[in-house]
N, C-alpha and C positions, 0 to 999 in steps of 0.2 A: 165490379159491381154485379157485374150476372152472377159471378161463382157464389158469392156471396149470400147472392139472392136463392142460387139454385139447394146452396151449405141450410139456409135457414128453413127449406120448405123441406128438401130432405130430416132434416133432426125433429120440424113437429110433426111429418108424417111418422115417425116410427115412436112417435110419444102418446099418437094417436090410435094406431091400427095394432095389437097384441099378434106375437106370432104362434101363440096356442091357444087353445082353448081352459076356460075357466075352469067348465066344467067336463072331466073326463068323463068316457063311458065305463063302466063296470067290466073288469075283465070279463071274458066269453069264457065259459069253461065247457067242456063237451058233457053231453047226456047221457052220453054211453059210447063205451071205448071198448074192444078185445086188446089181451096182450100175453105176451108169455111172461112168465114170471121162474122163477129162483130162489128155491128154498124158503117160502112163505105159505102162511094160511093165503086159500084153501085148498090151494093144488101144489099137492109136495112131490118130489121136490124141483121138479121141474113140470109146469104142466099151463093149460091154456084156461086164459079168463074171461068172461064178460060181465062188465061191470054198468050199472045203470043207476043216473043219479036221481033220486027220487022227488026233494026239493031242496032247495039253497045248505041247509044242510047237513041231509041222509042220503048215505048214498049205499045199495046193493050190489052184493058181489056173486057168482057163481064160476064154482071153474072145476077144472078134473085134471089130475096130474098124473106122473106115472107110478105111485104106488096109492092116490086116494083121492076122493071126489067131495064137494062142501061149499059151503057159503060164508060170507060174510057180511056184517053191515054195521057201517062206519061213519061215527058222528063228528061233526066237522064244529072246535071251538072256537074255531073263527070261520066269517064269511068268505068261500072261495070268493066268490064273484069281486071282493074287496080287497081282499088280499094274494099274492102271489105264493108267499110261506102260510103254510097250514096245518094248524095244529089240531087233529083227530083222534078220537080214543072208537072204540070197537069190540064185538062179539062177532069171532070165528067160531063155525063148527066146522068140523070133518070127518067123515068115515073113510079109514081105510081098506081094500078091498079084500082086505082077511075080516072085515066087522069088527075094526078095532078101532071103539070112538075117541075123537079128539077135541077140544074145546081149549 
């Protein structure tokens, strides 16, 4: 009679109480990150970046590599903060250190 009793209070406690939440938060994305990068706009072809996201989604690039130095700024078709894959299009420029522009 207990087990019984204890079987039925267990099964509508958990028909009761959800073990997540409804409503998720929005992924955290960072605001601004450094990185090295490899053979990409704006630092070719190895070189350092800092990137700063400007709002949900634009986000600015500056870096300097070892043969040229440039920006980038990269529009995001879907919302990072919603999504984990993200699809961006973008305007690189770059000058390299002989003054030979890149776009």
């Amino acid at each position: 009679m207990r087990s019984r009793f204890a079987l039925i209070i267990f099964l509508s406690i958990s028909k009761v109480i959800n073990g997540q939440n409804d409503l998720a938060p929005g992924h955290i994305i960072k605001s601004n990150n450094i990185s090295i990068g490899l053979i990409g706009a704006p630092a070719m072809p190895i070189g350092v970046s800092y990137s700063q996201m400007l709002n949900n989604r634009l986000s600015f690039e500056m870096g300097v590599g070892i043969f040229s130095a440039g920006v980038r700024l990269d529009v995001y078709l879907t919302n990072p903060r919603l999504h984990r894959l993200n699809l961006l299009t973008g305007l690189a420029g770059a000058i390299t250190y002989d003054a030979y522009p890149m776009v």
